[in-house]
Wavefront OBJ file of the C-alpha trace (Angstrom):
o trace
v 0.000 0.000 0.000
v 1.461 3.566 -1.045
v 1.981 6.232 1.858
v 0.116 8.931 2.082
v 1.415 12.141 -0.240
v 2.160 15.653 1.576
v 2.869 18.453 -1.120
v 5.139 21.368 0.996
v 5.677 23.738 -0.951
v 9.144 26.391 0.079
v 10.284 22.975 1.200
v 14.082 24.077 0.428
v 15.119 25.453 3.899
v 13.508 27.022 7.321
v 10.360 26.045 8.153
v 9.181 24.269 5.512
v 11.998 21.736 5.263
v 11.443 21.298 9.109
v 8.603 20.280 8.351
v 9.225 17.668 5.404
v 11.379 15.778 8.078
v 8.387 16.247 10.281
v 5.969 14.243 7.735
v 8.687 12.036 6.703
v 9.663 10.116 9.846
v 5.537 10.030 10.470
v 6.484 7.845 7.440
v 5.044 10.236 4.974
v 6.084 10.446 1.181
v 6.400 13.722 0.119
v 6.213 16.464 -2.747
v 8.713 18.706 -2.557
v 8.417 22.495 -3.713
v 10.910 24.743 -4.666
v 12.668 26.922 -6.836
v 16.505 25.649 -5.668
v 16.043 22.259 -7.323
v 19.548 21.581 -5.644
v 18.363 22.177 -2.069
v 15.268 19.970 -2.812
v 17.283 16.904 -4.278
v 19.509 17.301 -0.973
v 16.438 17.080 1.230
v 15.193 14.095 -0.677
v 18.440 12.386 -0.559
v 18.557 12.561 3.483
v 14.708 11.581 4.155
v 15.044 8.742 1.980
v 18.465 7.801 3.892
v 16.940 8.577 7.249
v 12.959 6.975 6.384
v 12.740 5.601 3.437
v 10.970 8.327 2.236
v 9.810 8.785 -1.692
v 10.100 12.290 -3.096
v 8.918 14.076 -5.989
v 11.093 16.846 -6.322
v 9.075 19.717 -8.759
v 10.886 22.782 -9.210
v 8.392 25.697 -9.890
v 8.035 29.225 -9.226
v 4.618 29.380 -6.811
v 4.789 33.421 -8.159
v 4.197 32.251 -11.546
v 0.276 32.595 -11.999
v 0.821 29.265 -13.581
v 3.033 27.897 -10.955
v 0.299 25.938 -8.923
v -1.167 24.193 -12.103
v 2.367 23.209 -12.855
v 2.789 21.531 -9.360
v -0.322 19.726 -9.094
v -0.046 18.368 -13.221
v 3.216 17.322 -11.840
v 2.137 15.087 -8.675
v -0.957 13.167 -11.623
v 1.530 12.424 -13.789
v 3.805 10.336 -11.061
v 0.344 8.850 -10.717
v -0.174 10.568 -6.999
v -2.781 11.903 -5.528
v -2.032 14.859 -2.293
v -3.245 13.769 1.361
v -1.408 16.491 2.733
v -0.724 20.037 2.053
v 1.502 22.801 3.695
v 1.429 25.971 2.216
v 4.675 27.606 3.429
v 6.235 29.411 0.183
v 7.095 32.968 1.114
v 9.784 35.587 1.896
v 9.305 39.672 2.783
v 9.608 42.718 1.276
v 11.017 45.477 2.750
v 10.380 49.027 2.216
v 7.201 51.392 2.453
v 4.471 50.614 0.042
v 5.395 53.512 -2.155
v 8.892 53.235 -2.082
v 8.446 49.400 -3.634
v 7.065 48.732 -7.383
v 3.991 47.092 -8.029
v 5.287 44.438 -9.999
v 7.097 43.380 -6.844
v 3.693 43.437 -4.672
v 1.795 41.846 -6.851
v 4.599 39.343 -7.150
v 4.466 38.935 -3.121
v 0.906 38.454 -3.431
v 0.501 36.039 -6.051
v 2.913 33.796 -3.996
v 2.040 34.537 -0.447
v -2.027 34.950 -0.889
v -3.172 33.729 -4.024
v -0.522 30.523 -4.827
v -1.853 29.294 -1.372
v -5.322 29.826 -2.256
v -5.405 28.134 -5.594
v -3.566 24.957 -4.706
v -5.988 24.833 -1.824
v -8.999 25.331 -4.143
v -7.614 22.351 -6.620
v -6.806 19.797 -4.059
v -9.396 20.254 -1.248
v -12.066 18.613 -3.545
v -9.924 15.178 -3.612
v -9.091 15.834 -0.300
v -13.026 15.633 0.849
v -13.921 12.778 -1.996
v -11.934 10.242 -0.103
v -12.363 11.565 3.422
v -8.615 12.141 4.623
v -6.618 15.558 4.239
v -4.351 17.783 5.992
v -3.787 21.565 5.392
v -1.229 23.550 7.209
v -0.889 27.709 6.054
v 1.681 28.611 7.596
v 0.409 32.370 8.711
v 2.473 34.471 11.178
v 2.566 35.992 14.790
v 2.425 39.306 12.554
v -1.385 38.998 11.801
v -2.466 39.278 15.069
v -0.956 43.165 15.983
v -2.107 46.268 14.223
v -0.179 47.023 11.149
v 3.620 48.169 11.040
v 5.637 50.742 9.207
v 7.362 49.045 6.116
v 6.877 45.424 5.037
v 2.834 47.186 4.106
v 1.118 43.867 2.529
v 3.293 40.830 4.835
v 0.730 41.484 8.104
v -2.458 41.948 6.096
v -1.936 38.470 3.741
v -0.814 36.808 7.387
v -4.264 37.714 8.785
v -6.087 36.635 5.706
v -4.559 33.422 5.719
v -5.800 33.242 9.323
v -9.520 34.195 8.459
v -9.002 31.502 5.109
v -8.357 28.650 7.346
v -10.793 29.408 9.918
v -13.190 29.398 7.122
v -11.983 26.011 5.439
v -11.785 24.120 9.464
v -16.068 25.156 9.607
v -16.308 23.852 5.762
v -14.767 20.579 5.974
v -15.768 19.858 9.747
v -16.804 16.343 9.831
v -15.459 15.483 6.229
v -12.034 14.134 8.010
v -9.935 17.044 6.206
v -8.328 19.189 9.061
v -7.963 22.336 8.365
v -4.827 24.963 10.263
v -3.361 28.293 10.389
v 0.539 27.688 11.848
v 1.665 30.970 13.286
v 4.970 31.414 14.245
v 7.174 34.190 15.462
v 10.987 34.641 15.114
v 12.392 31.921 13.568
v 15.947 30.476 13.418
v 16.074 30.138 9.238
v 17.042 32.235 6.225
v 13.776 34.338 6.514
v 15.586 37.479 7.899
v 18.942 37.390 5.519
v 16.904 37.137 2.158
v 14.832 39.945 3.177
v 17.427 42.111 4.583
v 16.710 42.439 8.344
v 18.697 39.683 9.781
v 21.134 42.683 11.454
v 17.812 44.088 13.070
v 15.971 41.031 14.247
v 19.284 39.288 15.772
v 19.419 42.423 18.195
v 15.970 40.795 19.684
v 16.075 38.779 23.294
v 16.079 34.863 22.891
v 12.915 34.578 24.563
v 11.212 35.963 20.820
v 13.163 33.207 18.932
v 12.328 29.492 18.626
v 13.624 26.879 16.470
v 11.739 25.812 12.735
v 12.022 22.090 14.211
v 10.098 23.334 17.340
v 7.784 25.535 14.992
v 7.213 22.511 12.800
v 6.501 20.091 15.332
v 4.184 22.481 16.460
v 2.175 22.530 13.374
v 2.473 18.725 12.663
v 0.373 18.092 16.031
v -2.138 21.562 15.528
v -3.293 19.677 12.093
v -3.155 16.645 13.146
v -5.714 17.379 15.984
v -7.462 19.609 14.019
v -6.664 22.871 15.412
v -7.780 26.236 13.216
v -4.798 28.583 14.635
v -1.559 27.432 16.391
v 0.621 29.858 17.900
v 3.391 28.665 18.331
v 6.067 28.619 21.588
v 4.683 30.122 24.830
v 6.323 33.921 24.724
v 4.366 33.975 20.978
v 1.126 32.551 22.565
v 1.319 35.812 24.924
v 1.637 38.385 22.490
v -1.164 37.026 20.431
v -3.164 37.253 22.952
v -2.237 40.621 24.648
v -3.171 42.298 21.196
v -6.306 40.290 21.021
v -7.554 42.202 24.646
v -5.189 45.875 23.506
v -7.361 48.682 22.332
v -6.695 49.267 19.133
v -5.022 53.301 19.692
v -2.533 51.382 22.436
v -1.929 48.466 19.782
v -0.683 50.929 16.951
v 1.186 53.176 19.477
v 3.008 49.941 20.660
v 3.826 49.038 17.484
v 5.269 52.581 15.983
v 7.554 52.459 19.051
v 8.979 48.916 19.051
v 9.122 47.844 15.360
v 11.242 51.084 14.463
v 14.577 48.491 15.109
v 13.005 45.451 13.311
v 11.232 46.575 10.198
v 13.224 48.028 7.413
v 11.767 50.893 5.525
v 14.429 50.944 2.828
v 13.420 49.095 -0.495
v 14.406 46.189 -0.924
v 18.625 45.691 -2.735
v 18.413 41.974 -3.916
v 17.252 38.415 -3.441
v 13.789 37.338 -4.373
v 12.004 40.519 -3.613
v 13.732 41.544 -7.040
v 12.165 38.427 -8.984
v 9.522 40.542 -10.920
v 12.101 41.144 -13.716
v 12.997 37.561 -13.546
v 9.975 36.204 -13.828
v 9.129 38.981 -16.609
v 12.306 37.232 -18.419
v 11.329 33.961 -18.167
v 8.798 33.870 -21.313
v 11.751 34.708 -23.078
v 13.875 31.435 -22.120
v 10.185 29.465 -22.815
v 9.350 30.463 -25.823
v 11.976 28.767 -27.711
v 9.348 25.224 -26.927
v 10.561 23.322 -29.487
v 13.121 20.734 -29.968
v 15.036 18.089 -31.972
v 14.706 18.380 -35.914
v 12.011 21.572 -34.942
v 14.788 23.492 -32.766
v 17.599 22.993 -35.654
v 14.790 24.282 -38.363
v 14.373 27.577 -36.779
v 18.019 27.825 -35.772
v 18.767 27.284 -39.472
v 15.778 29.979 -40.947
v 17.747 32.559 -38.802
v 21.267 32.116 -40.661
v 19.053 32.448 -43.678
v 17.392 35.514 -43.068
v 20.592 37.442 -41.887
v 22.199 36.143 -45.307
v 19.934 39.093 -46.346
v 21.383 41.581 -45.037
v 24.712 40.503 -46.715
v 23.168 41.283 -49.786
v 23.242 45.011 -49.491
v 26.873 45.461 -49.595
v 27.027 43.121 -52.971
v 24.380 45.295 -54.149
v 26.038 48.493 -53.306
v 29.272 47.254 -55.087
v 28.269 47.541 -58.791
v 27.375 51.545 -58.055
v 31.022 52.941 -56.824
v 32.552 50.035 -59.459
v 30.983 51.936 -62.474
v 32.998 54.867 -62.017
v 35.887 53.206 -61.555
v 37.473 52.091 -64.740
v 39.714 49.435 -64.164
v 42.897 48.752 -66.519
v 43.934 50.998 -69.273
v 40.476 52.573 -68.846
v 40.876 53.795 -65.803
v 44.641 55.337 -66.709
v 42.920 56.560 -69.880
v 40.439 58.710 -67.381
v 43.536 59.654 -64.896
v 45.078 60.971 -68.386
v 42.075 62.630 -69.584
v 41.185 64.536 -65.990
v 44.704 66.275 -65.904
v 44.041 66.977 -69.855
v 41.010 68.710 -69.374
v 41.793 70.657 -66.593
v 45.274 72.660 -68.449
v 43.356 73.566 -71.185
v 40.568 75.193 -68.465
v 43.510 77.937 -68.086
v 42.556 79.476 -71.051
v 45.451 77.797 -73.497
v 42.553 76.433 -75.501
v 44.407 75.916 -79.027
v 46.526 73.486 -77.388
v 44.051 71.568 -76.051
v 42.481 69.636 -78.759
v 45.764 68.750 -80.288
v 46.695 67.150 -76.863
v 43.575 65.613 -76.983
v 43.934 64.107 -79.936
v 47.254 62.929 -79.414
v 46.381 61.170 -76.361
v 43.504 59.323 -78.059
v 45.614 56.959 -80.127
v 48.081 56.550 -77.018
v 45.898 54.958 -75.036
v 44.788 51.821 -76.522
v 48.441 50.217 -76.873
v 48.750 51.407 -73.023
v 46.178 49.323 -72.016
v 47.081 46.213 -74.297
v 50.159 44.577 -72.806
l 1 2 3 4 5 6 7 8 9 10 11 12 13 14 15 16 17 18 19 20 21 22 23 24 25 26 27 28 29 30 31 32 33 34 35 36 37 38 39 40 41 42 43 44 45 46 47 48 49 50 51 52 53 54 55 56 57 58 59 60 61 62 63 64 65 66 67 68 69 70 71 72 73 74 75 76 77 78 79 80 81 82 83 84 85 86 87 88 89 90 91 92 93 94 95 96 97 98 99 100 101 102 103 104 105 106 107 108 109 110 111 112 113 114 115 116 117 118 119 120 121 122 123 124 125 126 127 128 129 130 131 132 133 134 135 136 137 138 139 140 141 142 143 144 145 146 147 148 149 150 151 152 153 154 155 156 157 158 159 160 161 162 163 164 165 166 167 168 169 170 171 172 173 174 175 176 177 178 179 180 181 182 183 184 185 186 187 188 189 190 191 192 193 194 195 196 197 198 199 200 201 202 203 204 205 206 207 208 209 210 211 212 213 214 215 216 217 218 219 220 221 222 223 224 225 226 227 228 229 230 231 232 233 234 235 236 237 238 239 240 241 242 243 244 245 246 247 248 249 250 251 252 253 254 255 256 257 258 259 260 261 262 263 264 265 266 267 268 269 270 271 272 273 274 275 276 277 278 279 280 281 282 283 284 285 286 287 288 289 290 291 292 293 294 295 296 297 298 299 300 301 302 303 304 305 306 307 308 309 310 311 312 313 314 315 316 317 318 319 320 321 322 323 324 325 326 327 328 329 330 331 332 333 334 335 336 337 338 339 340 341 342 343 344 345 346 347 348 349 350 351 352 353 354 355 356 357 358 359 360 361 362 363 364 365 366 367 368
C-alpha cells in the first residue's frame, strides 16, 4: 500500500523543510516544492536515507500565476494523488508601500495569498472525496498586531490566511480534512537574511526566537488534531493574545515604538524581492518550446534571413565600381582629368591637339 502524499511547498530550507522531516519520519512520502532544485534533491536524498521516504522533487516558481497548475499536473503524472498540504512558500519585502514597485507586490501576493489559495482550491475537492486531508498555512505571529511601518502587505496576507483557514476548518468539519493556520514568530532560518533584516531582528532577546524544528513540530500536532490557529512557543502565545484584549489606539502606538529596530523601511537591494524582472524574463527562455529536428529548423531559418542583409553590400558594389574604370580605362580617365583641366587655363588651341594625341596613345597602353 502507497503512503500517504504531503505536497510542501518552500520545502528548500527554514520552516518548511522542518517540516518535510516532520511528515517524513511520520512515514510520509512527500512532494517537494521549490525553486533551488539543488536544495530539494539534498532534502530528498537525506529523508530517503533517514525513512525511506519517496520524493517528488518539482521545481516551480509558486509566483508564476501558472506555478500551482504546474505543481499539481506534476504530482498526476507520477500517478499521486495529495493527502497532505503545507502551504509555506514565502519571503518579505522590505520598504514602504510607495517606495516598492507594483510588480514586486503583486509578485508577493501572487505567492504569499493567491498561490496558497489556488492549490488549496484544486486539491481540497480530492481531499473531501476520499475523506482524509491535511492543510497547514503557515500564517504568522504578525497577523495578530495592528499594522507596522514598512513590510505594508506581509501582516495583512498573514491575517487573511488566518480568516481563510478558519473558514476552510467550519467547511470541511466532519469530512475528516483538518484544516490549520501555523503561526509562528521569530524563527531560526534564512527568513531574515533574504529579506534584509537579519542585522535588526538578531538584536531581539532569545525569549522571541524558537527553532523551525520546534515551529514545525508544532504545526504537525495543531493539524493533526485539528486545530484552526496554532501559535506557536509560549512567549508567541502571549503576544497574540495581549493584542487580542489591547485597544486598538494602544496596539498601533506599541507598534510605531517597538518595530522602528526590526522593520526596514528601505526598499528592498536583492534576493527574491527583485524576482519581478525575472519572472518577466522567463517567457523569453520558454518560448523557444521546441526541440530536436524543430529546434535545428528555426536555428537554421535565422542564418538564412541574416544572409539578407549581406546582400546590401554586394548590391552596393556595382554603383562605386561603375565609375571606376579598371585597366587601361581607368589610366585613360587619370590621363584625360589632368588633360582637361590645363586647357581650363585658357590655353585652348593646345588643347584639342593634346587631346587628340592622347587618343591613339591609349589603346596600346592598355594592351600589354
Amino acid at each position: 500500500m502507497a503512503k500517504r502524499l504531503c505536497l510542501v511547498t518552500g520545502a528548500s530550507s527554514g520552516i518548511g523543510a522542518a517540516l518535510a522531516r516532520e511528515y517524513a519520519k511520520r512515514n510520509w512520502d512527500l512532494a517537494l516544492v521549490a525553486r533551488r532544485g539543488d536544495r530539494l534533491e539534498a532534502l530528498a536524498k537525506e529523508l530517503k536515507d533517514a525513512h525511506g521516504t519517496q520524493s517528488l522533487i518539482i521545481v516551480a516558481d509558486l509566483a508564476d500565476p501558472k506555478g500551482p497548475e504546474t505543481v499539481v499536473k506534476a504530482v498526476e503524472k507520477a500517478g499521486r494523488h495529495v493527502d497532505g498540504l503545507v502551504n509555506n512558500a514565502g519571503y518579505g519585502l522590505p520598504g514602504t508601500y510607495v517606495s516598492t514597485s507594483w510588480a514586486q507586490q503583486s509578485y508577493f501576493i501572487q505567492l504569499m495569498l493567491t498561490s496558497y489559495a489556488e492549490l488549496v482550491h484544486r486539491l481540497l475537492p480530492g481531499m473531501v472525496e476520499r475523506g482524509y486531508g491535511r492543510i497547514i498555512n503557515v500564517s504568522s505571529l504578525s497577523a495578530f498586531p495592528p499594522g507596522a511601518k514598512g513590510h505594508t502587505l506581509y501582516a495583512a496576507v498573514k491575517a487573511a490566511l488566518i480568516k481563510f483557514s478558519q473558514s476552510l476548518h467550519l467547511e470541511t468539519e466532519g469530512s475528516g480534512v483538518h484544516v490549520t493556520a501555523l503561526c509562528p514568530g521569530f524563527t531560526y532560518s534564512e527568513f531574515h537574511d533574504v529579506n534584509e533584516t537579519r542585522h535588526m531582528v538578531s538584536k531581539l532577546p532569545k525569549r522571541w526566537w524558537r527553532t523551525a524544528e520546534a515551529v514545525a513540530h508544532d504545526g504537525y500536532w495543531a493539524a493533526e488534531t485539528n486545530v484552526p490557529v496554532r501559535v506557536s512557543g509560549n512567549w508567541n502565545k502571549f503576544i497574540a493574545a495581549m493584542f487580542l484584549i489591547l485597544p486598538m489606539p494602544l496596539g498601533i502606538a506599541w507598534m510605531r515604538r517597538s518595530t522602528r529596530g526590526i522593520r526596514s523601511t528601505e526598499p528592498p537591494k536583492q534576493g527574491p524581492v527583485t524576482a519581478p524582472a525575472a519572472a518577466a524574463a522567463k517567457p523569453k527562455p520558454a518560448a523557444p518550446v521546441k526541440t530536436g529536428a524543430a529546434s535545428k529548423t528555426a536555428a537554421a531559418k535565422k542564418p538564412a534571413a541574416r544572409k539578407a542583409p549581406a546582400k546590401k553590400p554586394a548590391a552596393k558594389k556595382p554603383a562605386p565600381a561603375t565609375p571606376a574604370k579598371t585597366g587601361a580605362a581607368s589610366k585613360t580617365a587619370a590621363a584625360k582629368k589632368p588633360a582637361a583641366k590645363k586647357p581650363a587655363a585658357k590655353k585652348a588651341p593646345a588643347r584639342k591637339p593634346a587631346a587628340r594625341k592622347a587618343r591613339p596613345q591609349t589603346p596600346p597602353a592598355g594592351t600589354g
